[in-house]
C-alpha positions as CSV (number, residue, x, y, z in Angstrom):
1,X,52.3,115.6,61.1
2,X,55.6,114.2,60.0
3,X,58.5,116.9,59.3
4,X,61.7,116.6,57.6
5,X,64.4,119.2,57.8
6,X,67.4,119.3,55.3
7,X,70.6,119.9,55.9
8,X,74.1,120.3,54.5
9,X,73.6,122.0,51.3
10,X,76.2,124.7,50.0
11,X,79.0,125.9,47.7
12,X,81.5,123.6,46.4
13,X,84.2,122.9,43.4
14,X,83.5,121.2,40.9
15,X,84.4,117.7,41.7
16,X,84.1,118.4,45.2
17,X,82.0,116.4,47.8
18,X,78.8,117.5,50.1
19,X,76.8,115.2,52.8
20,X,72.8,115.7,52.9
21,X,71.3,115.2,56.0
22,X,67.5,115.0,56.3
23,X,66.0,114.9,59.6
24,X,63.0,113.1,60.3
25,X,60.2,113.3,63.2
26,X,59.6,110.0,63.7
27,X,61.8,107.1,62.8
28,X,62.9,106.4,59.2
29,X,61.9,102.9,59.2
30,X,58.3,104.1,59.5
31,X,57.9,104.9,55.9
32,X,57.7,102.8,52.6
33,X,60.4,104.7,51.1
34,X,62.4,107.4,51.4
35,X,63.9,110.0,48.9
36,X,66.1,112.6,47.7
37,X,64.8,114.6,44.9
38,X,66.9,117.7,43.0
39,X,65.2,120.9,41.4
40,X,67.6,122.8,39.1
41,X,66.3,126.4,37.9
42,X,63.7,126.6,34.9
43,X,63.5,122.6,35.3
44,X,61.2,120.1,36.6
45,X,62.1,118.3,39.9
46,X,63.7,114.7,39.4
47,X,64.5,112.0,41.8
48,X,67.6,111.7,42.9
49,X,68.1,108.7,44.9
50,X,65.5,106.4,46.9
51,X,65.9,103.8,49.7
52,X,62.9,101.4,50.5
53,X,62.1,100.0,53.9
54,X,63.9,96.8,52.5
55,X,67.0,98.3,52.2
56,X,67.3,98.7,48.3
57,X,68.1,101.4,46.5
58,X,67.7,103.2,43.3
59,X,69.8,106.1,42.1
60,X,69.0,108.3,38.9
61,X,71.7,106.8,36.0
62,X,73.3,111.0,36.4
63,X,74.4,110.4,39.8
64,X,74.9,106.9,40.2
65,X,78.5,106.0,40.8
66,X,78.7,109.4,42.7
67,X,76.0,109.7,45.4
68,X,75.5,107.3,48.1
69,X,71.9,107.1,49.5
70,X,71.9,106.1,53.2
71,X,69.8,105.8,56.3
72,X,70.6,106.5,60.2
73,X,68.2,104.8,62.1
74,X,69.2,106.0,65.6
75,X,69.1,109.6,64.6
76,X,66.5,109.1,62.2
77,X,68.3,110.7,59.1
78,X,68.2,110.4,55.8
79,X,72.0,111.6,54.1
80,X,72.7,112.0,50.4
81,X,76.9,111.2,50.1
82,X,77.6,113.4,47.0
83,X,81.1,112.8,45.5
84,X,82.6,114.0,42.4
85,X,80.4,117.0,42.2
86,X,79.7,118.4,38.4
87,X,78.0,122.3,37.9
88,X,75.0,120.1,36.6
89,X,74.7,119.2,40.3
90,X,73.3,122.4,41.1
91,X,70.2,122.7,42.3
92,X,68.1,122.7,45.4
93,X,67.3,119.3,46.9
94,X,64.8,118.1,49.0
95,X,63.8,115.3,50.8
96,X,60.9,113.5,50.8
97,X,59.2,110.8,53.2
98,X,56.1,107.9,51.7
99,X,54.1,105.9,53.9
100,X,51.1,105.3,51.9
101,X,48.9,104.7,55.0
102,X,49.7,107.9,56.7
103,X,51.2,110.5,54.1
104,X,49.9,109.1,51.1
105,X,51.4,108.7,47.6
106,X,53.2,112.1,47.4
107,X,54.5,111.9,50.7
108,X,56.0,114.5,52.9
109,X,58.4,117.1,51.8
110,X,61.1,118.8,53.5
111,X,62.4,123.1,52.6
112,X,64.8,122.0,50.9
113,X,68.9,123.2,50.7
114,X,70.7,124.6,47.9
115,X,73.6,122.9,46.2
116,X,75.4,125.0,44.6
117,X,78.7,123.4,42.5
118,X,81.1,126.0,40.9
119,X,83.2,125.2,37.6
């Protein structure tokens, strides 16, 4: 059973910066895609940021220009670069793993961590 742990999250100024770590249990190249994803209160949960097994990326138009999606291989991370923080930032963010063979379609989810951006 895969498991991802997040890390990272926490309180910060508006137009501050925060680095997401998730940690994975096996290596991050062994899934089709990986993800963050953002859950603000009283709304639905929304992708943040993906990065395929190619290398590609794909960033939500809110963030893009701010966040940085990446991948450490070696440590088999995930991080979420988040610059240029804005109160609408806030949520809790989680990562989430797809390998379509092993975890199917919806994938693998981390706990989550709290982002928290004050104005």
């Amino acid at each position: 059973q895969v498991q991802l742990v997040e890390s990272g999250g926490g309180l910060v100024q508006d137009g501050g910066s925060l680095t997401l770590s998730c940690a994975a249990s096996r290596s991050i190249f062994s899934f089709n895609f990986v993800s963050w994803y953002r859950q603000a209160p009283g709304k639905e949960r929304e992708l943040v940021a993906r990065i395929y097994h190619s290398g590609s990326t794909t960033y939500a138009e809110s963030v893009k220009g701010r966040f940085t999606i990446s991948r450490d291989n070696a440590l088999n991370t995930l991080n979420l670069q988040m610059n240029s923080l804005e109160p609408e930032d806030t949520a809790v963010y989680y990562c989430n793993a797809v390998n379509y063979a092993t975890t199917g379609s919806q994938g693998v989810w981390g706990q989550g961590t709290q982002v928290t951006v004050s104005s």
